[in-house]
C-alpha positions in Angstrom: -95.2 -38.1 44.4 -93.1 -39.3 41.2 -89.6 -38.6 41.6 -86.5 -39.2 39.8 -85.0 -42.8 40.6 -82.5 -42.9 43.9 -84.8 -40.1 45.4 -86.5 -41.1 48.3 -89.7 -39.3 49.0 -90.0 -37.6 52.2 -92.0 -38.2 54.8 -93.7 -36.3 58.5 -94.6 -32.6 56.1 -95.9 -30.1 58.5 -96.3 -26.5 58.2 -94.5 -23.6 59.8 -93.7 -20.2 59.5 -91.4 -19.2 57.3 -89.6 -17.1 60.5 -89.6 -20.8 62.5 -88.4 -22.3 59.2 -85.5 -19.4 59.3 -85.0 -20.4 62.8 -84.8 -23.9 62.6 -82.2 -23.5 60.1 -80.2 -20.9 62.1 -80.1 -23.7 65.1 -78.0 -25.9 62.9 -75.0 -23.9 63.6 -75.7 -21.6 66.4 -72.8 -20.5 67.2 -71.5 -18.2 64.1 -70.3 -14.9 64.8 -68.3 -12.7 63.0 -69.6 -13.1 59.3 -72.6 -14.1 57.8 -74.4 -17.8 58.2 -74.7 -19.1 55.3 -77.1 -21.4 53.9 -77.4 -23.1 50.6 -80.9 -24.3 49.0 -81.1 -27.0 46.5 -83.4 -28.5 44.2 -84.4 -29.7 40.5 -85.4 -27.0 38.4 -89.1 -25.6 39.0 -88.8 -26.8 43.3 -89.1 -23.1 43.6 -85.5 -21.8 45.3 -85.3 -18.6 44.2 -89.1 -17.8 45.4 -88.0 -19.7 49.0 -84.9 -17.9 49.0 -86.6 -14.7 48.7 -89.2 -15.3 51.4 -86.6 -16.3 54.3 -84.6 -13.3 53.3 -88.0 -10.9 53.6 -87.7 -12.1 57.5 -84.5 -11.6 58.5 -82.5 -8.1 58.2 -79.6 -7.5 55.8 -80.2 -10.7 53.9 -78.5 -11.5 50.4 -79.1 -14.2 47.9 -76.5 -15.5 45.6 -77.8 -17.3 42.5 -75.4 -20.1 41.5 -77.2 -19.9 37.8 -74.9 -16.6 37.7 -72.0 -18.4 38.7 -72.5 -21.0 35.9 -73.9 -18.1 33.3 -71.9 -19.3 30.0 -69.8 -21.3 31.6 -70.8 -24.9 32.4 -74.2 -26.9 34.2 -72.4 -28.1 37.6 -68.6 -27.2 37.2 -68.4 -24.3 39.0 -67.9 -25.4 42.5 -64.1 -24.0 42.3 -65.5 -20.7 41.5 -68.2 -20.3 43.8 -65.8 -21.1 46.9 -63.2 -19.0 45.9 -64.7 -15.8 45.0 -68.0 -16.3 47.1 -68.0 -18.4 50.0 -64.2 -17.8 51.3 -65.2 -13.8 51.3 -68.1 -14.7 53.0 -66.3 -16.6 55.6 -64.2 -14.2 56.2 -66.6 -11.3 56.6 -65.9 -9.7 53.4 -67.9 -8.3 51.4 -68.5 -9.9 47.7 -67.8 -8.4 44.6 -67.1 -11.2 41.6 -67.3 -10.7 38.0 -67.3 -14.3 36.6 -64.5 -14.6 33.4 -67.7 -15.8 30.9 -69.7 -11.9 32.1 -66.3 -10.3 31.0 -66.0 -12.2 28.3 -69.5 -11.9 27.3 -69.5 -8.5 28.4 -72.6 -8.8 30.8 -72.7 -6.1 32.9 -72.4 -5.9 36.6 -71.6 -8.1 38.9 -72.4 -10.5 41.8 -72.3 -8.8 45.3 -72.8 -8.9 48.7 -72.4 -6.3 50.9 -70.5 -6.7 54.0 -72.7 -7.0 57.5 -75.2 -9.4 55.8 -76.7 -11.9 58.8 -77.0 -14.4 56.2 -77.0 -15.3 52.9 -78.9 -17.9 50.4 -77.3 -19.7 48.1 -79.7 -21.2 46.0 -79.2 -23.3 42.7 -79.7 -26.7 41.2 -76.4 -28.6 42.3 -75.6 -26.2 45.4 -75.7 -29.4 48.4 -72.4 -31.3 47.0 -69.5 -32.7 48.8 -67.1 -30.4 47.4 -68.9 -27.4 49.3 -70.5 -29.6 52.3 -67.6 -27.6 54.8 -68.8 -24.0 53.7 -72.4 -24.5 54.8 -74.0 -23.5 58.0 -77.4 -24.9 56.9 -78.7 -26.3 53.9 -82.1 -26.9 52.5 -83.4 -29.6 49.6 -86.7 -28.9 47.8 -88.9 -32.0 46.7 -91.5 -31.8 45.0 -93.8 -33.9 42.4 -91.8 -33.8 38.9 -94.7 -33.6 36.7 -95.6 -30.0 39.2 -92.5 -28.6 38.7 -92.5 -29.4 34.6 -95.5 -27.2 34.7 -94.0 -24.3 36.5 -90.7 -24.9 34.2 -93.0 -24.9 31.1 -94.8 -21.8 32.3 -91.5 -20.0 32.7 -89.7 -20.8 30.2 -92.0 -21.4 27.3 -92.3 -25.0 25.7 -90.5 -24.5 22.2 -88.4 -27.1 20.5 -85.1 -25.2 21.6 -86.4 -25.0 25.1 -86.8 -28.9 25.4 -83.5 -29.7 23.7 -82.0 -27.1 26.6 -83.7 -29.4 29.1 -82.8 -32.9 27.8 -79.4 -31.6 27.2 -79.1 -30.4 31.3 -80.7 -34.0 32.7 -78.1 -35.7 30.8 -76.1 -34.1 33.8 -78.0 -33.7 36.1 -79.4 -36.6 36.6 -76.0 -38.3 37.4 -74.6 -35.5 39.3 -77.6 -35.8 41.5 -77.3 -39.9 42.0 -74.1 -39.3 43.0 -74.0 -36.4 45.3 -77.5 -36.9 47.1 -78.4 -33.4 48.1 -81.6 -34.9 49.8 -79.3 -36.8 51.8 -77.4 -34.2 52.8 -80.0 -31.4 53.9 -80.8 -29.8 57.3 -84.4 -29.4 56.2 -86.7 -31.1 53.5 -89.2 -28.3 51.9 -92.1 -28.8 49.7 -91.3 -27.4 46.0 -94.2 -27.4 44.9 -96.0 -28.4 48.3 -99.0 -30.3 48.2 -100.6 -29.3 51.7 -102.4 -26.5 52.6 -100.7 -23.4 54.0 -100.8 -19.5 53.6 -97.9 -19.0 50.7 -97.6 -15.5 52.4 -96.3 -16.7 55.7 -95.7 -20.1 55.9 -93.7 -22.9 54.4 -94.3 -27.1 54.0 -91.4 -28.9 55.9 -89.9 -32.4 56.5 -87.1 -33.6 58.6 -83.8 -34.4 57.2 -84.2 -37.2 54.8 -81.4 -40.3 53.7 -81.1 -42.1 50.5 
């Protein structure tokens, strides 16, 4: 598997269901009550987070997902840690319900906003730069993607297109991202390890590619 340097690649995949994967993940912290558990997935771009977030959420009633690619929505790669705790996890943590329009959807006038509704069981919160240490104490769970970088170019290419503006958006982002990922080791901080991309075969439908916690 060709990863970025200071990634190591995990090892022991098996596969599961993704309701076993959901409840592996809810054993991490069993004991919430009160609010919502809430877990945070993590991954380069193309790993597949928003697809996985969506499957666990299909198995367990009054799920949300909150994408941090709205939270950072005109407003920066990775420097929106500040705002994600303050007007999404503290709520959450306090059994609120969310209801945040970022200053960049006013400003830009984007319509609508980003909500949760109260009573959720849990919520995913899944985006590129999600596991950091600034946020480690507002997880219940967490999950890291891995998968082969030259696989998830191809699902990147396929969904965003290939043009010259596209690529300049993507060298532009791994000039942060790469850093930001040396230093804060998502991998390294993970409950579970999940194949983005996976390699192995498994029924997409129902089931999941999964590796123990990994360390750098």
């Amino acid at each position: 598997m060709r990863l970025h340097p200071g990634e190591p690649e995990a090892v022991g995949w098996r596969v599961v269901t993704v309701l076993d994967a959901v409840r592996q993940l809810c054993a991490v912290t069993p004991d919430v009550s009160g609010r919502p558990r809430v877990i945070a997935i993590d991954g380069r771009g193309g790993a597949g987070k928003t697809t996985l977030a969506e499957r666990l959420g299909r198995v367990v009633p009054h799920s949300a997902v909150v994408h941090t690619d709205d939270i950072a929505w005109n407003h920066a790669c990775f420097d929106w840690g500040a705002a994600l705790a303050e007007n999404v996890l503290q709520p959450l943590h306090r059994g609120e319900a969310v209801d945040f329009r970022p200053d960049a959807w006013i400003a830009h006038d984007r319509p609508g906003s980003i909500s949760v509704p109260a009573g959720a069981d849990i919520v995913w919160i899944e985006g590129t730069g999600v596991i950091r240490e600034e946020l480690a104490p507002w997880w219940d769970a967490s999950v890291w993607m891995q998968g082969d970088l030259a696989a998830q170019h191809r699902l990147l290419t396929t969904r965003d297109g290939d043009s010259p503006e596209q690529r300049e958006h993507v060298a532009n982002w791994l000039l942060e991202e790469l850093p930001f990922m040396l230093r804060e080791q998502p991998w390294a901080r993970a409950d579970m390890i999940v194949a983005g991309p996976p390699r192995i075969d498994h029924d997409p439908d129902s089931e999941v590619v999964v590796a123990p916690p990994t360390s750098s």
